[in-house]
C-alpha positions in Angstrom: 0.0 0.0 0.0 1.2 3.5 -0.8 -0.2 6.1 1.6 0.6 10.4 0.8 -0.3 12.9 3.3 -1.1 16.4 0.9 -1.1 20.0 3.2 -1.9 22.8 2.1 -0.5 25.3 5.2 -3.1 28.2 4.0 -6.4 25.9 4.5 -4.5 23.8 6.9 -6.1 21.1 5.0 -4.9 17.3 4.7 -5.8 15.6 1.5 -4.3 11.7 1.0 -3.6 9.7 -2.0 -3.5 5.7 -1.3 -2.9 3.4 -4.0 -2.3 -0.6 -4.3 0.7 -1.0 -5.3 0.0 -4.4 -6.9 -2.9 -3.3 -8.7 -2.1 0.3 -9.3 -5.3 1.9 -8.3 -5.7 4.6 -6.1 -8.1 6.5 -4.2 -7.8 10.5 -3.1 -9.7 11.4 0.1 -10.9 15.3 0.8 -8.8 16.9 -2.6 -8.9 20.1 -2.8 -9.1 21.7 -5.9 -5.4 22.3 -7.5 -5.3 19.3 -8.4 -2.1 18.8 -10.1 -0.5 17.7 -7.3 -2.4 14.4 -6.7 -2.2 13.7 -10.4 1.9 14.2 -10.6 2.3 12.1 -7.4 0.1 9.1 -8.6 2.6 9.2 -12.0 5.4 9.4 -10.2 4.4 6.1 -8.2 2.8 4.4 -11.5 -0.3 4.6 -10.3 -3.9 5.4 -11.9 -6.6 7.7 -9.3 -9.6 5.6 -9.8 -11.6 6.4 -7.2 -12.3 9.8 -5.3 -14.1 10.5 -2.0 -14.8 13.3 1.0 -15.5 12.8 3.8 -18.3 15.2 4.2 -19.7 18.7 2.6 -16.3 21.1 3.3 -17.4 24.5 4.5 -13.4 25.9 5.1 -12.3 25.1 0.4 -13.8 24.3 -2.5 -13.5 20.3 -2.7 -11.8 19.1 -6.0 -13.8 16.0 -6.0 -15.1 17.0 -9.4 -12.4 18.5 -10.9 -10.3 15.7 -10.1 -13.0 12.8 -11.5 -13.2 15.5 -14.4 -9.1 14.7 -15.2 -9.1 11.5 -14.4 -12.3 10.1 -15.1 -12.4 8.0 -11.9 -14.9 7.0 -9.9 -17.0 9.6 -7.2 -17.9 8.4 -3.8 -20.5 10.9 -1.7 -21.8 10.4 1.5 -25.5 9.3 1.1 -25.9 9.8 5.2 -27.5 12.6 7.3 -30.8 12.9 5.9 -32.9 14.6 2.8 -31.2 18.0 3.6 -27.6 16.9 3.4 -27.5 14.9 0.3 -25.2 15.7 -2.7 -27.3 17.7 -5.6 -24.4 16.7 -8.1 -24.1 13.5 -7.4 -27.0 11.8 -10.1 -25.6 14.2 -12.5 -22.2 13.2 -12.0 -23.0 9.2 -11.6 -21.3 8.9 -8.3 -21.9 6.0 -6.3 -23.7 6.5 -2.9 -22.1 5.7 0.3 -24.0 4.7 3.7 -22.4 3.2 6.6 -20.6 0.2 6.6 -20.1 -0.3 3.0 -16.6 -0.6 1.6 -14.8 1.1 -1.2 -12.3 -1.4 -2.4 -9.3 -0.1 -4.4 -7.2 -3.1 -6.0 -6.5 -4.6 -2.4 -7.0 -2.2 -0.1 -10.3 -1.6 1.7 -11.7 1.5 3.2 -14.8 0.8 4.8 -17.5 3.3 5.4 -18.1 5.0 9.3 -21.2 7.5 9.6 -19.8 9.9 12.0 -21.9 12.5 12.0 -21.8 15.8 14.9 -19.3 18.1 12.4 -22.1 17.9 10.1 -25.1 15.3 9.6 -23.9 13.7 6.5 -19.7 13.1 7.7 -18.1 9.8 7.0 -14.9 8.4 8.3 -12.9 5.5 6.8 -11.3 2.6 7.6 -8.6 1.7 5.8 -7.2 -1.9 5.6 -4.1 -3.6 3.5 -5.4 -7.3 2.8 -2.5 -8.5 1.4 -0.9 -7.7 4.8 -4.3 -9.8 6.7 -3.6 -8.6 10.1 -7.0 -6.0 10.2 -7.1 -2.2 9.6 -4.1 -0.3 10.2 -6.1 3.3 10.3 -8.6 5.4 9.9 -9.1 8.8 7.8 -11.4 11.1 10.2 -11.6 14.2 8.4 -13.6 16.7 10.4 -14.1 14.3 13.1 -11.2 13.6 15.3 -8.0 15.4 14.9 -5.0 15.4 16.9 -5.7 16.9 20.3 -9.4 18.5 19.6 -13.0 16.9 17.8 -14.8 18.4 15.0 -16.7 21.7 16.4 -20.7 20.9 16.2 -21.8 25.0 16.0 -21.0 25.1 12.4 -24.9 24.6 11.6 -25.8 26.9 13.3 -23.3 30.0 13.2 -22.1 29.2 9.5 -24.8 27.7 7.5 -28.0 29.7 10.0 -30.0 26.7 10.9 -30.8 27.8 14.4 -31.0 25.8 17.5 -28.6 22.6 16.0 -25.4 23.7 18.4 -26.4 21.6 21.0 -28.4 18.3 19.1 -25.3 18.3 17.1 -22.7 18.1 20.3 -24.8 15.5 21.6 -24.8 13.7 18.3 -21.1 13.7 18.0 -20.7 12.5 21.8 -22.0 9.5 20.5 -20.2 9.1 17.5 -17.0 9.6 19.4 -18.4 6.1 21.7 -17.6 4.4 18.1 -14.3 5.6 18.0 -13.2 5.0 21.3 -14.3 1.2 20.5 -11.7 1.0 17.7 -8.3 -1.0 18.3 -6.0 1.7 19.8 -3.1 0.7 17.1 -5.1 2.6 14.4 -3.1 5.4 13.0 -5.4 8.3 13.0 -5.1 10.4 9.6 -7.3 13.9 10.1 -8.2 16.0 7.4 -7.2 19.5 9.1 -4.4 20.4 11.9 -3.7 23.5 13.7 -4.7 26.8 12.1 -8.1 25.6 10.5 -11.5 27.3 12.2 -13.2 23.6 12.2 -12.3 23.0 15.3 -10.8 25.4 18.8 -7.5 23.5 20.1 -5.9 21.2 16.7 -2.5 19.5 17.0 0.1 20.6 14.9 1.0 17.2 14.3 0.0 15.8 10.9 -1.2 11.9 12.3 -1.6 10.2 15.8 -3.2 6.8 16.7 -6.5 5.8 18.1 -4.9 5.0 21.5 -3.1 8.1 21.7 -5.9 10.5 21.3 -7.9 8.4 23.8 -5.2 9.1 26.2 -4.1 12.8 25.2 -7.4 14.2 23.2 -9.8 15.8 25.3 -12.9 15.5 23.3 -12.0 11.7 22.7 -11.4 11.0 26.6 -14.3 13.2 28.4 -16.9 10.1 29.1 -19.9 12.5 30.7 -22.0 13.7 27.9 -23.2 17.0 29.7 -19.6 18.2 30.2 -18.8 17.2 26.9 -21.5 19.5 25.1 -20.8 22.1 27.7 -16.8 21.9 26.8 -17.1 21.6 23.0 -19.6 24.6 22.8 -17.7 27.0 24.7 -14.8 28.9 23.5 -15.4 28.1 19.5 -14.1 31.1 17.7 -15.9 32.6 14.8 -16.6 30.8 11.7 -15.8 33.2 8.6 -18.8 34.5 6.9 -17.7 32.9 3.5 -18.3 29.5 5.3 -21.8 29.1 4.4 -21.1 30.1 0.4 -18.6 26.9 0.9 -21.5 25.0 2.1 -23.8 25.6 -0.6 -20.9 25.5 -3.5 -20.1 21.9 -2.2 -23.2 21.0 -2.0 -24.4 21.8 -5.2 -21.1 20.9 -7.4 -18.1 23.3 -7.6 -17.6 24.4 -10.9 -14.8 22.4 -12.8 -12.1 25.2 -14.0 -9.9 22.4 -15.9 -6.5 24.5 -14.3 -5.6 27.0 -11.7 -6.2 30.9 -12.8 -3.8 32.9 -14.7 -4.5 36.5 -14.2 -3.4 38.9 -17.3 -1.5 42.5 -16.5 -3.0 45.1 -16.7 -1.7 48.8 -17.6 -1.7 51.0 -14.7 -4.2 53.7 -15.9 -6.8 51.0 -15.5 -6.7 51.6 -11.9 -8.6 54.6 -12.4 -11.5 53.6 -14.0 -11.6 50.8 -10.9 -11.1 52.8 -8.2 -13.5 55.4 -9.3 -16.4 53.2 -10.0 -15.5 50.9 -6.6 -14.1 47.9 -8.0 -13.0 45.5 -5.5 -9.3 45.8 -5.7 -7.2 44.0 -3.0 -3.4 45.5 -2.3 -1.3 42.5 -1.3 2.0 45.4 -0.3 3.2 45.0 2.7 0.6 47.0 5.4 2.9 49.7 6.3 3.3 50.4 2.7 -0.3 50.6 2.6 -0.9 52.8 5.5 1.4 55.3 4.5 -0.5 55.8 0.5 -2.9 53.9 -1.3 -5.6 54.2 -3.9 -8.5 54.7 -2.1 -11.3 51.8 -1.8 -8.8 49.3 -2.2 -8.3 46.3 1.0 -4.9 45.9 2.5 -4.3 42.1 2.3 -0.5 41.4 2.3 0.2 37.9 0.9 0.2 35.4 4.0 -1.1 32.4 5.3 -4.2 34.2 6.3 -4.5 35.6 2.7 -7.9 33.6 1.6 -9.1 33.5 5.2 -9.8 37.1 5.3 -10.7 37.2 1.6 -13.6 34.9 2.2 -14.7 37.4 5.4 -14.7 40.2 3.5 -15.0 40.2 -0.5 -18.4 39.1 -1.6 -18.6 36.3 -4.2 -20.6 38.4 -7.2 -17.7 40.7 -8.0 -15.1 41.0 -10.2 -11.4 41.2 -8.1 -8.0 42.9 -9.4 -5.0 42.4 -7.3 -1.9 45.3 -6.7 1.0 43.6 -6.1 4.4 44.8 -4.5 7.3 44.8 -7.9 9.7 44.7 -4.3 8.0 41.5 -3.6 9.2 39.4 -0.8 7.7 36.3 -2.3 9.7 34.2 -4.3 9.5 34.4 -7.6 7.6 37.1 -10.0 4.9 39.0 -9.9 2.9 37.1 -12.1 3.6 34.0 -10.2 3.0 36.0 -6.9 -0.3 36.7 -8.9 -1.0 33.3 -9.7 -0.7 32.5 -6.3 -3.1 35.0 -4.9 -5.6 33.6 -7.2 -5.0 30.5 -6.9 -5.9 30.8 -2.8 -8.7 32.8 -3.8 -9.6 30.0 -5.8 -9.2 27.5 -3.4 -12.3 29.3 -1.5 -14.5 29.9 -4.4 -13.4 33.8 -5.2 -13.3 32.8 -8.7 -13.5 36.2 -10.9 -9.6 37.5 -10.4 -10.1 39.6 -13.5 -6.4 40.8 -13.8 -3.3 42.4 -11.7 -1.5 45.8 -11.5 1.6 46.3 -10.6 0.8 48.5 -7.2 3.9 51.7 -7.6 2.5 52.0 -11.1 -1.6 52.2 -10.0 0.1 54.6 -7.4 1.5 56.8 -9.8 -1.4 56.9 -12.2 -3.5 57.2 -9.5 -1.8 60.5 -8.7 -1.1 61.7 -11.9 -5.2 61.4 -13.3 -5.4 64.3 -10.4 -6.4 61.5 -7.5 -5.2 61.5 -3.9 -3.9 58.9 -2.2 -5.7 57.9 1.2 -3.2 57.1 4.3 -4.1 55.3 7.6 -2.2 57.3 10.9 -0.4 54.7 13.4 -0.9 55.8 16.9 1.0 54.6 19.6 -0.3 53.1 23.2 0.7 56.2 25.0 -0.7 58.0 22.9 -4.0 56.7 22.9 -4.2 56.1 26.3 -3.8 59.8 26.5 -6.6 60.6 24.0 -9.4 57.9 25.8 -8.9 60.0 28.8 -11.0 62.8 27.1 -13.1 60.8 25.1 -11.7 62.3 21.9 -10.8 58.6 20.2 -13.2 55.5 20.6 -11.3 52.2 20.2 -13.3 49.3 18.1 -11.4 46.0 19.0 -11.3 43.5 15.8 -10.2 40.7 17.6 -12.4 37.3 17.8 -14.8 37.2 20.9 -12.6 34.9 23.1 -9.7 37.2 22.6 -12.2 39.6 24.1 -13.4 38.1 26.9 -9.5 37.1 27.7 -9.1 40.8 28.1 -9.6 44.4 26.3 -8.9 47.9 26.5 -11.5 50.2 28.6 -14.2 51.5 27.0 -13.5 49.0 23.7 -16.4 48.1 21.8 -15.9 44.3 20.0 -16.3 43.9 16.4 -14.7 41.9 14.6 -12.7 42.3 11.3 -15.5 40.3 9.4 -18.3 41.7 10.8 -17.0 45.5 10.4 -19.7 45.1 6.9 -22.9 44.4 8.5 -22.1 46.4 11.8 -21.0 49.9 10.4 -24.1 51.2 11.7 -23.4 50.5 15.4 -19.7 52.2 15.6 -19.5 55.0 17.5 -19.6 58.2 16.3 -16.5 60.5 15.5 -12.6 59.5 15.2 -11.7 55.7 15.8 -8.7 53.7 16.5 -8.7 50.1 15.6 -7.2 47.3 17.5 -6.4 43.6 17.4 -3.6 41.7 18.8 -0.3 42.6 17.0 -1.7 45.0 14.5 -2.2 42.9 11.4 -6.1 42.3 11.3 -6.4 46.0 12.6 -4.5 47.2 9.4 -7.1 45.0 7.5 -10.1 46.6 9.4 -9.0 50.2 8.7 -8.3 49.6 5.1 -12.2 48.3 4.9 -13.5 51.2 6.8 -11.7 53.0 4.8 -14.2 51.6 1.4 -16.6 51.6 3.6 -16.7 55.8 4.4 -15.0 55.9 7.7 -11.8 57.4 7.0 -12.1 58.8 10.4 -9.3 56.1 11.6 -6.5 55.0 12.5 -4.5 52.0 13.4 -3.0 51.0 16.8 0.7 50.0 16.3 1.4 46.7 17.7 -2.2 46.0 18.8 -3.3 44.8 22.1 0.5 43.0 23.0 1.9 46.5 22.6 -0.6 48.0 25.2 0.0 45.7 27.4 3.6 45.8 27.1 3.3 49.2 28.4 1.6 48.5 31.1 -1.3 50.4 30.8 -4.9 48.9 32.2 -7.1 45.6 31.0 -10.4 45.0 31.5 -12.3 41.8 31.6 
């Protein structure tokens, strides 16, 4: 048996490729939708993707389930568990076969049978996977939302991302149970999860890529607590915020992703184009490092330096009906060139759906068009802890903390008022009136927040430098 762990760091996503080796089929479990990779490693090890699965409707990426039956022509396996409401509105169209618990997928010689483990969502499966040849039993088992190292799938996502109100609780109580079937499995079963830490599916993920069964009944909290109440109670509290764009993912995976065939290639564009963008509002997203940023930019456009957290706070903040043109740094950082940097950035985008990149600019050029059509550029102050501290003592700044609402509770500045980065949209209305600082925890969402605010009308703002560690570095008072 051949077995491939894929990661992509940015969804903190784990796709795997297992193959016979005798045979030379192979299976891929939770792609994502690049592809190419899956496709250049089977090759590589003489072997043929004939069969493709997921373990339940993502709502963090696209799945490539179809684009990667669409290349390969292999066979599609959906979950046919979790009721009328959670079934796969592709899947007649796209002839996959239907999968309910306990059935087995058999590539060449290697079985992965089917586990209903529903909780994360109604329809998830888990599977076990067995070598025959070897006849000694399973050797593991691909969770995907359900277990990971050191945390459990979080149960809310119903009901905070996809608005099907009062299912936080049935659902925690659902995956207690489910979790009674995987403490009954042998504790030698390596455990192969589809996310680890950084991904918003669950609170507390290990950064290690695979465990065992035995191990995460010993060291996995959700896997260990035994009292259902305290479990419901512990696996409720303390989940941070699901992005907005989760329930778009929902709905795209539910009803079929569109196949794209390959990974966008966005075109130049000259630089006087930026005009006719900025002037009519285009959604234009400035991937220059956010003191660049702060200090000029054409106005309307989003600070959203190139990072791991790049498509993250795309998905919270760019809505899905608009066309998207990227600015990108010509002193890039990134290896590589700009058009590769803007391949990149559209390929993330891609990755969550935020398929119309229309084109790319480079940014010093928009700048200077921008400028020389007559334009201003818009800046974003920094203001130091002192310095603020100074002003909320006569009530001349009012601070809007972007951080999540557990970084809140943990502790905030007096007189703070909690809104988060992706909420800033839908909440404008509720910000106090007159100048504002915005704050997070080392200044990086905050620079994103101001920069929307900014398109949004409030240019009334400005940024805390180094966030909340840097007030608290200078000692100056917490609430809670």
């Amino acid at each position: 048996m051949y077995l491939r762990q894929f990661y992509d760091s940015s969804l903190a996503q784990a796709s795997y490729l297992i193959g016979c080796q005798m045979t030379g089929d192979a299976i891929v479990v939770d792609p994502i939708r690049d592809v190419d990779a899956y496709l250049a490693a089977a090759a590589a090890e003489g072997l043929r993707i004939t069969h493709v699965t997921e373990t339940h409707i993502h709502a963090d990426f696209i799945s490539g389930s179809r684009e990667l039956t669409a290349r390969t022509g292999a066979t599609l396996h959906l979950s046919a568990e979790g009721g009328a409401e959670w079934q796969y509105a592709y899947a007649a169209s796209d002839q996959a076969q239907l999968l309910h618990d306990g059935d087995r997928i058999r590539v060449g010689n290697i079985h992965l049978d089917v586990m209903h483990t529903p909780g994360h969502t109604p329809e998830h499966l888990a599977f076990i996977v067995t070598d025959t040849p070897r006849g000694v039993g399973p050797m593991g088992i691909l969770s995907g939302d359900f277990v990971f190292v050191g945390d459990v799938g979080r149960p809310d996502l119903l009901e905070k991302a996809a608005h099907i109100a009062g299912t936080m609780e049935a659902s925690a109580r659902t995956l207690f149970h489910s979790l009674q079937r995987f403490r009954a499995l042998p504790d030698h079963l390596q455990l192969w999860p589809g996310h680890g830490a950084g991904s918003a599916c669950g609170k507390a993920l290990g950064a290690v890529p695979s465990s065992t069964v035995g191990y995460e009944k010993l060291a996995n909290w959700g896997v260990a607590e035994t009292d259902e109440e305290a479990f419901v109670h512990a696996v409720l509290e303390g989940q941070p915020e699901p992005p907005k764009y989760f329930a778009e993912m929902k709905r795209i995976n539910r009803d079929g992703p569109t196949v794209l065939g390959a990974m966008p290639s966005p075109t130049e564009w000259p630089a006087r184009e930026i005009v006719t963008l900025a002037r009519a509002k285009a959604w234009v997203l400035d991937l220059r490092d956010m003191n660049r940023f702060a200090h000029g930019h054409v106005p309307g456009s989003i600070s959203l330096p190139m990072s791991r957290s790049f498509s993250t706070w795309a998905g919270w903040i760019v809505p899905y009906d608009v066309d998207i043109t990227l600015l990108l740094p010509r002193d890039s950082t990134i290896d590589g060139s700009s058009s590769e940097l803007a391949r990149r950035a559209a390929r993330e985008l891609a990755m969550i759906g935020l398929d119309r990149v229309r084109g790319w600019i480079d940014a010093d050029a928009a700048l200077s068009a921008w400028t020389g059509a007559g334009e201003t550029l818009h800046t974003i102050p920094q203001i130091s802890a002192a310095a603020l501290a100074n002003a909320m003592n006569d009530n001349s700044l009012h601070v809007v903390d972007v951080r999540g609402h557990t970084e809140w509770e943990s502790g905030h500045l007096p007189s703070a008022v909690s809104v988060p980065v992706g909420l800033l949209s839908d909440s404008l209305a509720t910000l106090p009136d007159g100048p504002l600082v915005v704050q997070c925890q080392g200044g990086a969402r905050s620079a994103i927040a101001a920069s929307l605010l900014h398109r949004l009308g409030r240019t009334d703002v400005r940024n805390l430098a180094d966030g909340f560690q840097g007030w608290t570095a200078a000692q100056l008072p917490v609430e809670r």
